[in-house]
C-alpha positions as semicolon CSV with decimal commas, in nm:
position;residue;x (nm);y (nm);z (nm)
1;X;-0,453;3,584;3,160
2;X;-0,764;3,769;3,247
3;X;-0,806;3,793;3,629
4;X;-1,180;3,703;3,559
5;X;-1,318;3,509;3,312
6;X;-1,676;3,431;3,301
7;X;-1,750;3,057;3,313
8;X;-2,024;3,116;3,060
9;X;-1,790;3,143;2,827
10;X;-1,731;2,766;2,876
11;X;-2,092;2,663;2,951
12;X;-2,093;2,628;3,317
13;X;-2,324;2,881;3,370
14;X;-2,395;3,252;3,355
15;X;-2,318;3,362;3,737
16;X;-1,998;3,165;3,811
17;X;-1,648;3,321;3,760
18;X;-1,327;3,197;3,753
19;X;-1,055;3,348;3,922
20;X;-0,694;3,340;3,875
21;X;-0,609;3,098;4,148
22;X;-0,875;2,914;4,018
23;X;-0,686;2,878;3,684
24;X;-0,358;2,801;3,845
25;X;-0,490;2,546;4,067
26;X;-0,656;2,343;3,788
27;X;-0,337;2,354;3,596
28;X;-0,105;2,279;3,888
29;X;-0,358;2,001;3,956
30;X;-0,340;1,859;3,619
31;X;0,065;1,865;3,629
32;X;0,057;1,681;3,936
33;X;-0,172;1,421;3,857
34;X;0,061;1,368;3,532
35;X;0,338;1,346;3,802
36;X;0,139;1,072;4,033
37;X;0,045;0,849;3,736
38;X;0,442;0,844;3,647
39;X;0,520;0,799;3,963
40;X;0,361;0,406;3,930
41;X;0,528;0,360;3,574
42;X;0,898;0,399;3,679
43;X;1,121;0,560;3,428
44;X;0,958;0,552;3,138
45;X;0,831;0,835;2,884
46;X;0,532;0,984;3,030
47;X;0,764;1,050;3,328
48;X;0,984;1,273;3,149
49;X;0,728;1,377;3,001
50;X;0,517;1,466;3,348
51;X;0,837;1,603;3,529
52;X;0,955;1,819;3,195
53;X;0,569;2,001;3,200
54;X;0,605;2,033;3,598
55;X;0,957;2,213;3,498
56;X;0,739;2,405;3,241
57;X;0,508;2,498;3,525
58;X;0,763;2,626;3,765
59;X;0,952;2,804;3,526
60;X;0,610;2,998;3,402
61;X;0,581;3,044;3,820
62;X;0,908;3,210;3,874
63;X;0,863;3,464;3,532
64;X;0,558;3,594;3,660
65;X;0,667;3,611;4,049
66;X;0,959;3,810;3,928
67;X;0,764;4,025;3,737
68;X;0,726;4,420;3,857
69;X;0,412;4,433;3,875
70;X;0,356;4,098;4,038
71;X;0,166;4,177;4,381
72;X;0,198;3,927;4,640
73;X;0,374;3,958;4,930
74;X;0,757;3,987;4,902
75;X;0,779;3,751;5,151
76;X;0,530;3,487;4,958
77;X;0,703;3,549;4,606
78;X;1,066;3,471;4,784
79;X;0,909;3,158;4,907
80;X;0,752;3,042;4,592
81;X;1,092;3,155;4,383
82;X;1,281;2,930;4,634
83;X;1,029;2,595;4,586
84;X;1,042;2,706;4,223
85;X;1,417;2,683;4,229
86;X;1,436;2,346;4,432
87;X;1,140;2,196;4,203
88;X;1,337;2,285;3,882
89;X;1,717;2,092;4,080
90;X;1,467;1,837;4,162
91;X;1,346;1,773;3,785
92;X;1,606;1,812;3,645
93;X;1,792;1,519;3,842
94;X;1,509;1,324;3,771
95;X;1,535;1,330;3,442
96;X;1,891;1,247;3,508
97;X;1,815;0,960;3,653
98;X;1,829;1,078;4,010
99;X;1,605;1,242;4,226
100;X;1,275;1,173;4,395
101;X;0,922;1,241;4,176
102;X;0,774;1,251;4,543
103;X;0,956;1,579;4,645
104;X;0,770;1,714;4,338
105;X;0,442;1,563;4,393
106;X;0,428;1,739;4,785
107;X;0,554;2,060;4,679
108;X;0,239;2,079;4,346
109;X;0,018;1,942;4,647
110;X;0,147;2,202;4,931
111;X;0,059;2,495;4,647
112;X;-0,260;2,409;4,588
113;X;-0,380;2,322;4,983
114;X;-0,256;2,702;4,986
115;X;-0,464;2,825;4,643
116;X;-0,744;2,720;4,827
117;X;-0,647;2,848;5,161
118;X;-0,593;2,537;5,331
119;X;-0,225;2,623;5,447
120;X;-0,020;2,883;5,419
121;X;0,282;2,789;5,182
């Protein structure tokens, strides 16, 4: 993923960018609102389907925080491996039959207040 990519390249104009964050944002966003619209449906398939992309998600999180040349923070990557770990315990015992899609839901929402700087997570 290119730090940059120019929004022109998708027609939203020639002087916006979009960052990295951005990127990760939209697609944490989209996971979660898969999650929320489960969330109303009970156990069903586009549950397991919504929790087994958030596992996706996390798992592509926590190979590219423990990546060498990753270059946040120690501090922030050991905090984001740890809700990475818990949101992976947490999907799978949904999909187990157990669990709370909630827990997952906050933690998505909590990551993104902090992608835009709203909280630190």
């Amino acid at each position: 993923m290119n730090a940059v990519t120019p929004r022109s390249q998708h027609g939203y104009g020639t002087n916006a960018v979009r960052t990295a964050r951005d990127a990760e944002y939209d697609v944490i966003s989209r996971v979660t609102r898969m999650l929320r619209q489960a969330s109303n449906l009970g156990r069903s398939i586009e549950m397991v389907q919504a929790v087994h992309k958030n596992n996706e998600l996390w798992t592509l999180l926590a190979t590219d925080l423990s990546d060498p040349g990753n270059s946040l923070p120690s501090e922030t990557k050991a905090g984001l491996l740890s809700l990475a770990a818990f949101s992976l315990r947490q999907g799978h015992q949904i999909l187990a039959g157990q669990g709370d899609i909630a827990a997952l839901i906050d933690i998505n929402m909590s990551v993104m207040k902090g992608l835009r700087g709203e909280v630190g997570v």
